[in-house]
N, C-alpha and C positions, 0 to 999 in steps of 0.2 A: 429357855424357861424350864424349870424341874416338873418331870414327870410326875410328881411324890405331890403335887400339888391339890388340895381335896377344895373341890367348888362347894358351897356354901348349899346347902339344901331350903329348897322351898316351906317358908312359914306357914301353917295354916292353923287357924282355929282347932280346937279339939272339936270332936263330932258333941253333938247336939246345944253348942254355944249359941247364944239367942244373937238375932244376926244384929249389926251395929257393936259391939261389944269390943273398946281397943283393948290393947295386950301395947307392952313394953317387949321388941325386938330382942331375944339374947343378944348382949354384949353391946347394947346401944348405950352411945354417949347422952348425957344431958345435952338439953337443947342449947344451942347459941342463936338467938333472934336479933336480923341487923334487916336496917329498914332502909329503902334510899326513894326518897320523898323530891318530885322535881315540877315544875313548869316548863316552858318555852324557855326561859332565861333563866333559873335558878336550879339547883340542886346539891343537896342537902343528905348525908348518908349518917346511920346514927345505930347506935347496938340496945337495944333493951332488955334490960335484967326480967322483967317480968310483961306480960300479953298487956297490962291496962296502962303503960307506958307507949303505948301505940293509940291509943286513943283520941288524943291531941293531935300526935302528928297525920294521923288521919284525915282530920278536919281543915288541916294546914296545907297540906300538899293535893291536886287535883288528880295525879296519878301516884300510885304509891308500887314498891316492889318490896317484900316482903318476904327475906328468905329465913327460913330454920334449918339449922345443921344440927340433926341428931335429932332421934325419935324417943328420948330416954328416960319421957313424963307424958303419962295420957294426960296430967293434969291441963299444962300448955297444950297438948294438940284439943283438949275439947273446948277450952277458953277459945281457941282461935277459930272454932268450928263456931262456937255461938256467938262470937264478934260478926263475923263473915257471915253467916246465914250456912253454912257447910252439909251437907246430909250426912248423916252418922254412918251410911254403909259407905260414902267415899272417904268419909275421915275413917273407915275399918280398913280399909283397902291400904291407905298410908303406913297404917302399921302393920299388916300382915305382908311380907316380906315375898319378892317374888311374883310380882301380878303382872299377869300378860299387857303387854302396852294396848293402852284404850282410850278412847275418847268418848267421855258419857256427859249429857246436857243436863243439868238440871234448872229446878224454875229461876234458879239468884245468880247462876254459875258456871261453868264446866269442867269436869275436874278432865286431867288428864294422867297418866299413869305410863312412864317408861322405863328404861333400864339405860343408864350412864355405864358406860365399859372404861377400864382401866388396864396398861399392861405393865404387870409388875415383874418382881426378878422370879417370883413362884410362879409366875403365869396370872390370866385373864382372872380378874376384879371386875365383876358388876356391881352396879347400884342403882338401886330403885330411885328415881325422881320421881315429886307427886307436884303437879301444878292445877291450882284451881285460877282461873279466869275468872274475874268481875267485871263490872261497869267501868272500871276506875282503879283495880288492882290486882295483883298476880301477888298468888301466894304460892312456894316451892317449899318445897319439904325435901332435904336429904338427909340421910343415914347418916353421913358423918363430914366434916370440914373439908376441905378441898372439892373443886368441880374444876370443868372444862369452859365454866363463866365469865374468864377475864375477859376477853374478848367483846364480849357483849358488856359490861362492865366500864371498858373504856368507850365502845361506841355510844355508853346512853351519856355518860359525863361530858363528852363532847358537846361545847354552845352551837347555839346555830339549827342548820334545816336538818340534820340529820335527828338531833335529839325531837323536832315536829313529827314524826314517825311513832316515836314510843308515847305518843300520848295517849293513842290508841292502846289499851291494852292487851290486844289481841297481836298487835303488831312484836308487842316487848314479849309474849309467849312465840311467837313464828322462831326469833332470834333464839331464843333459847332452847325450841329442839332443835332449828338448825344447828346450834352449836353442838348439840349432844350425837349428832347424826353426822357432823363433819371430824367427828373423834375418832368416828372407826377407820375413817381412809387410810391414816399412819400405820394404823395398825395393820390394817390391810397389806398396807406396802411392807410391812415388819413381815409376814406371811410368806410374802411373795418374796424376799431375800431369803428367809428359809427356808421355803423349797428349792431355791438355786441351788442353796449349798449341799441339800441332801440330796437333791439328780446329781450334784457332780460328784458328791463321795459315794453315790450307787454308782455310776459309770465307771469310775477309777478305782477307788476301793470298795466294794462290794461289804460291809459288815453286819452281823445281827443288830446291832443297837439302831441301825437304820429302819426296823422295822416297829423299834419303839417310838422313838423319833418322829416316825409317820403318822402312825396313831395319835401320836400327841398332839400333833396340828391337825389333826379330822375332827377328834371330841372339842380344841376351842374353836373349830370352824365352826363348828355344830354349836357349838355354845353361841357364837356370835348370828347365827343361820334365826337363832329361838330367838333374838331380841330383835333381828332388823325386821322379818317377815310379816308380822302383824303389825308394823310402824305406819305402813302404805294404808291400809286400812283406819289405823288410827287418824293418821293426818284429814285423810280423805271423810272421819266423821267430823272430825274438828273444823275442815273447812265450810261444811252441810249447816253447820250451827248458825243460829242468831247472832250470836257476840261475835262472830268476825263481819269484818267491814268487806263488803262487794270490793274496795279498792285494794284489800290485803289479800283477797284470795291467790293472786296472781305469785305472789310470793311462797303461798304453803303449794301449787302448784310445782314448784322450783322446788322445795326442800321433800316433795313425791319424787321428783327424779333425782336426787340426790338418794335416795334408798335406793331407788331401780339402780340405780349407776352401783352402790355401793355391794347391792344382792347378785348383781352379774360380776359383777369383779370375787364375790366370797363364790360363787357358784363356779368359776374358774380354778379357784385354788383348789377346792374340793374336788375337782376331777383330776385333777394335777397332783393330789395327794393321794388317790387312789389308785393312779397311775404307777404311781413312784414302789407300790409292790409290785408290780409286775414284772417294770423295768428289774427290779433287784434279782425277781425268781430267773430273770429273762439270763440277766447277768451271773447269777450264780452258778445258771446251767451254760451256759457259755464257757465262762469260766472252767467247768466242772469237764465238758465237752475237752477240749485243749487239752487238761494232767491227763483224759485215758487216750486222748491220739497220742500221746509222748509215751505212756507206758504199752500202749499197742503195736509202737514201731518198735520198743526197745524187746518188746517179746516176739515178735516179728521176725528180727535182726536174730535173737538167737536161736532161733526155733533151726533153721541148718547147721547153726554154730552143735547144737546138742546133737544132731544127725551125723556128722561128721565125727565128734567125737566119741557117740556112741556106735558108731560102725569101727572104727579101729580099736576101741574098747573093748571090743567082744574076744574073749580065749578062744581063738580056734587053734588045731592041733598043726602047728606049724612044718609038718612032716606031710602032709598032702600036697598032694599038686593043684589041689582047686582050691588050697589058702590061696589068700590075699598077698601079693608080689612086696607088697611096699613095708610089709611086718619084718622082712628081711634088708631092706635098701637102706643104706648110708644113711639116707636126706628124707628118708619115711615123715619123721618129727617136724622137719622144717616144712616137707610138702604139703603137711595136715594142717599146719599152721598159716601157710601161704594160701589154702585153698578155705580155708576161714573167712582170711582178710581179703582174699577173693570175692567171697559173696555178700561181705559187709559190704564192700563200695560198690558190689552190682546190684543190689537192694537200695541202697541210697539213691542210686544215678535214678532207679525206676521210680521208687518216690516222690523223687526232685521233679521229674519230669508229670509224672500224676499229679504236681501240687499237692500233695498231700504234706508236706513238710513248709515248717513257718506259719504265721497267722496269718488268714486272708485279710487282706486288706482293704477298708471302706475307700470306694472311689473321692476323692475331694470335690469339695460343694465350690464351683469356679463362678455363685451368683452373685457373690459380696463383688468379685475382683473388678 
């Protein structure tokens, strides 16, 4: 995923906007309203160009689902708030962009408010979902076409005992954060292969860009850390509520531990990520450590080599008796040179044996074998 990626900044009202008041998202699509209207045995999915084409089918079907893609007309979001009985601060809440996930009861309803993640080639894509609960239907609101719904989509078109479940409408909301809560696991696992690859190119080859790289996966850790963390909370008001069934609760139960499950697995990576600088600094001084033992023995090594040659380098007056014998002999040159390579191999031999020469080497881990 590119660094260069910029997260989408939180929408809010300007300051002293009288509260209830929608706004039109920057850059939000016209709406697309498609309705899928079922019983026990029947079901019936259908697109509507405008909110008062839903009125019939309302009357028609016992449960209704009710999704809009694209927030890009208050005019449809307030038609469907006064279809629906809607409170005008949760139909605010739809369109101000960014709202911590929550679950709020009202006297007709309960709206709910989370964030839908995506992982694109730029990086991490959230999206605000907005679900109000009825007696009898579920209304969803997202930002723009595409979700994480097919799933739940073919389990409600499914004849038989499974489609007896969604008649509950609290039950056809349970499935649909589950489904938005079982999105982050991929990615999760997308995480955790990226931090494999960057422990092993911090162990192996140590580079700066590793420490971009790191950061990069901490801020969408952190990004994903802001949308699970109040989910727990959420659910846990949503299952508190009237409009779910004593026999459904057992279920948002289960999609509670599916956040715990998914906040220890992100709480994981994020120490794993924080990690991955130390190992680097760890490695770089290591690293770093080794090039001056190599240039320490090589200065080492010639530190007699210049002793030697600056003791027979000196002019002394070759007419005394207490010169130096070898300024005069044959084999002076050869003996200086032999008593060089002399102290090079008796320096080495003493090294060799200090260990001080070669990389120490990690004992082998003989627990796999």
């Amino acid at each position: 995923m590119s660094r260069n990626h910029r997260k989408r900044r939180f929408q809010r009202p300007a300051p002293g906007t009288a509260p209830g008041t929608l706004a039109v998202p920057e850059g939000s699509q016209q709406p697309k309203i498609t309705l899928i209207g079922y019983d026990p045995t029947n079901l019936e999915e259908y697109s509507a160009e405008n909110v008062d084409q839903l009125k019939p089918l309302l009357q028609k079907w016992p449960t209704v689902w009710i999704n809009v893609d694209g927030l890009g007309s208050t005019d449809v979001i307030s038609a469907l708030g006064k279809m629906f009985g809607l409170h005008l601060l949760a139909l605010e809440d739809v369109t101000h962009l960014g709202q911590r996930p929550k679950a709020e009861q009202y006297e007709n309803n309960v709206f709910i408010t989370t964030q839908m993640i995506h992982a694109r080639a730029e990086g991490l894509e959230t999206e605000q979902i907005s679900i109000f609960i009825g007696k009898n239907f579920v209304l969803t609101f997202q930002e723009r076409a595409g979700d994480c719904f097919d799933p739940v989509r073919k389990r409600l078109k499914a004849a038989g005992v499974p489609r007896q479940h969604f008649m509950h409408s609290d039950y056809l909301a349970y499935t649909l954060l589950d489904a938005i809560i079982d999105e982050y696991f991929p990615i999760l696992e997308m995480f955790g292969d990226r931090l494999d690859l960057i422990e092993d190119q911090v162990v192996s080859h140590p580079e700066r860009s590793v420490i971009g790289d790191t950061h990069q996966v901490k801020r969408e850790l952190q990004q994903m850390r802001r949308n699970l963390w109040p989910m727990r909370e959420m659910i846990s008001n949503f299952s508190s509520t009237s409009f779910v069934d004593e026999k459904n609760r057992p279920y948002l139960r289960d999609c509670s531990d599916h956040v715990i499950q998914a906040l220890d697995m992100l709480e994981t990576f994020r120490e794993r990520a924080s990690g991955l600088v130390d190992i680097y600094l760890s490695s770089i001084s290591a690293h770093m450590n080794e090039i001056m033992k190599v240039l320490t023995i090589i200065a080492t090594i010639f530190m007699p080599l210049s002793f030697i040659a600056s003791l027979y380098g000196m002019n002394f007056d070759t007419t005394s008796p207490w010169n130096m014998p070898e300024l005069h002999w044959r084999y002076g040159y050869l003996y200086s040179l032999g008593l060089m390579a002399l102290s090079i191999i008796a320096m080495l031999i003493y090294f060799r044996r200090k260990g001080w020469l070669g990389v120490v080497r990690q004992p082998e881990d003989k627990t796999d074998r």
